[in-house]
SEVO-370715 format. One record per residue: y, z, x of N, C-alpha, C in turn. Coordinates in pm, whole numbers. Atoms other than C-alpha are relative to their C-alpha. Layout:
N
REC      n_Y      n_Z      n_X     ca_Y     ca_Z     ca_X      c_Y      c_Z      c_X
REC        Y        Z        X        Y        Z        X        Y        Z        X
...
END
This chain:
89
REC      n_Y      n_Z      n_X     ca_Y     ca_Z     ca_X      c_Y      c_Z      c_X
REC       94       66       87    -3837     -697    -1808       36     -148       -8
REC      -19      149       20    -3867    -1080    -1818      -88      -44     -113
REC       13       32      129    -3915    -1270    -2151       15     -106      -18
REC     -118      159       22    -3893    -1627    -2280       46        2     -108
REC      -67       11      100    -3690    -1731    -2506      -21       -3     -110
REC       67       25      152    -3920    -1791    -2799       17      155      -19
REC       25     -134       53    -4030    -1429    -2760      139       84        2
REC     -144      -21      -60    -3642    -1310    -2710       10      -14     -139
REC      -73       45      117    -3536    -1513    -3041     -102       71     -106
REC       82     -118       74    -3867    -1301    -3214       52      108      -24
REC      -45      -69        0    -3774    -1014    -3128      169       80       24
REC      -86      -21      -37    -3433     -997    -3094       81      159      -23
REC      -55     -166       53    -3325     -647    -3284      -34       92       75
REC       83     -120     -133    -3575     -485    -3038      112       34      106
REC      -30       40      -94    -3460     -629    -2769      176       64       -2
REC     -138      -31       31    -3065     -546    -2856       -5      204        7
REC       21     -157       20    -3206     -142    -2919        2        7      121
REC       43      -40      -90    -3361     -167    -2590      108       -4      126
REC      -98      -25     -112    -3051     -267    -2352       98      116      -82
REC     -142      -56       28    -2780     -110    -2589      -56      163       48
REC       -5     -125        4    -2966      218    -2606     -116       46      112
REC      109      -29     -140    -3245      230    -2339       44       -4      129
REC      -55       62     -149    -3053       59    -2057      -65      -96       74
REC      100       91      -88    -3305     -186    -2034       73     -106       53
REC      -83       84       37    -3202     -493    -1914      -96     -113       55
REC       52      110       72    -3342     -806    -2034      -17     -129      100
REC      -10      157       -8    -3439    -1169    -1837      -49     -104      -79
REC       95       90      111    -3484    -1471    -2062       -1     -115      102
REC       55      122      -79    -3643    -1720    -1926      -92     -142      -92
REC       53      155      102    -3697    -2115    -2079      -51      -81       83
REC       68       39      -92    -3979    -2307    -1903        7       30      157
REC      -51        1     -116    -3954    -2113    -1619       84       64       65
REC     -106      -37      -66    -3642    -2094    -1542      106       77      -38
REC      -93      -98      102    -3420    -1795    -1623      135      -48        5
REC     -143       90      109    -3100    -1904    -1871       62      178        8
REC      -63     -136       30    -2977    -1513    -1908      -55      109       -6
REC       11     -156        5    -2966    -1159    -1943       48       88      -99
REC     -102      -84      124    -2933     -911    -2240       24      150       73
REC      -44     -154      -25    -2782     -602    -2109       79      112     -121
REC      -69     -107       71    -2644     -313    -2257      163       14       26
REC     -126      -26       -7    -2282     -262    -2354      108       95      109
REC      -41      -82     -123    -2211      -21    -2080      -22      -74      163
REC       24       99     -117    -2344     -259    -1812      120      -77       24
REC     -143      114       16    -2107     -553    -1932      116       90       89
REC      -68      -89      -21    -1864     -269    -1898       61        4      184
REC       41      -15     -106    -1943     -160    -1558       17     -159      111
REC       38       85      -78    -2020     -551    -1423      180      -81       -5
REC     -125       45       15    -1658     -659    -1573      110       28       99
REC      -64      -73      -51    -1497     -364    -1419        2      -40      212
REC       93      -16      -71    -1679     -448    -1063       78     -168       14
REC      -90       88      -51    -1537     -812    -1080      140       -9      -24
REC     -138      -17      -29    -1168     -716    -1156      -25       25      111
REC      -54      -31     -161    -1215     -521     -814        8     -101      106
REC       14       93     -114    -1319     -797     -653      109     -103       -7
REC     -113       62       12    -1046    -1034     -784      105       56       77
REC     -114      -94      -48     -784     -765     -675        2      -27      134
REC       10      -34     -195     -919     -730     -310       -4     -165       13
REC       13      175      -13     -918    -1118     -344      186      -43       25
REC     -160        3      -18     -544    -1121     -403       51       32       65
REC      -52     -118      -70     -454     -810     -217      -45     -117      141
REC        6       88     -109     -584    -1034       98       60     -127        7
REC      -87      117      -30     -431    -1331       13      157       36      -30
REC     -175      -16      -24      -64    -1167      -57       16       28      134
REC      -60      -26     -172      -90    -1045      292       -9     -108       77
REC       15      125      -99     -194    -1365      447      122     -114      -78
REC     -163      135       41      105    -1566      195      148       75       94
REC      -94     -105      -11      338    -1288      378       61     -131       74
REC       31      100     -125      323    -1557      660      128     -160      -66
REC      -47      137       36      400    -1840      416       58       20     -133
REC      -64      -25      151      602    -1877       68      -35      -75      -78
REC      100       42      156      380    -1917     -222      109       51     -118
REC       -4       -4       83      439    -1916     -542      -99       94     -105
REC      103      -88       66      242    -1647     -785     -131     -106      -44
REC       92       56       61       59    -1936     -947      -78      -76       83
REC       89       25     -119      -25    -2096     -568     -116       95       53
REC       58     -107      -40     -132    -1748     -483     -156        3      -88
REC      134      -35       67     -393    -1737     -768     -105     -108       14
REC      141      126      -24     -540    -2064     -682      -13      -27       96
REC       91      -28     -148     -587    -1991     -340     -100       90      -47
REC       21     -114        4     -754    -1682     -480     -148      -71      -85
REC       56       33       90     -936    -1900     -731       -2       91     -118
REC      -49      -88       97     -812    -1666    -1010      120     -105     -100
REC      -88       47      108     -688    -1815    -1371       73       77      -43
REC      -98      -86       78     -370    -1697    -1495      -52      101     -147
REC       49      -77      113     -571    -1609    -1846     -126      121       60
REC      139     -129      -49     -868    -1382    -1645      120      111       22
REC      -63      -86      -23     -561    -1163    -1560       85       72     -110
REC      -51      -75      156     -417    -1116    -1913     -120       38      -71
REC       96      -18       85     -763    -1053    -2041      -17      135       43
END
């Protein structure tokens, strides 16, 4: 479903029923051009989960290619483009 923002900030309680408990999931769009997405709490979930993996297999490829060379953990993550705080979160 796509929405603008006026009608978004109207209805918002709906809109919150409809991802949390429908699974809808939401585009808002401001002149145009879509600004976001309301999804449902299980999505987030799911989309969070989905970029840890990808971070991981991001690392997991670059420890094997530092094997070569001697990094540092905190070189390693910014080859990786990975912030020390995304990994304590």
């Amino acid at each position: 479903m796509n929405i603008s923002a006026s009608e978004a900030r109207k209805n918002l309680p709906e809109l919150i029923g409809r991802a949390g408990y429908g699974g809808e999931r939401i585009i808002v769009a401001r002149r145009g051009k879509v600004l976001a997405a309301i999804i449902g709490y299980a999505d987030l979930k799911r989309l969070e989960a989905l970029d840890d993996e990808i971070s991981l297999e991001l690392l997991r490829k670059a420890l094997a290619e530092s094997e070569r060379e001697s990094l540092t953990l905190k070189e390693l993550l910014t080859k990786c483009d990975i912030k020390l705080s995304e990994l304590n979160s």
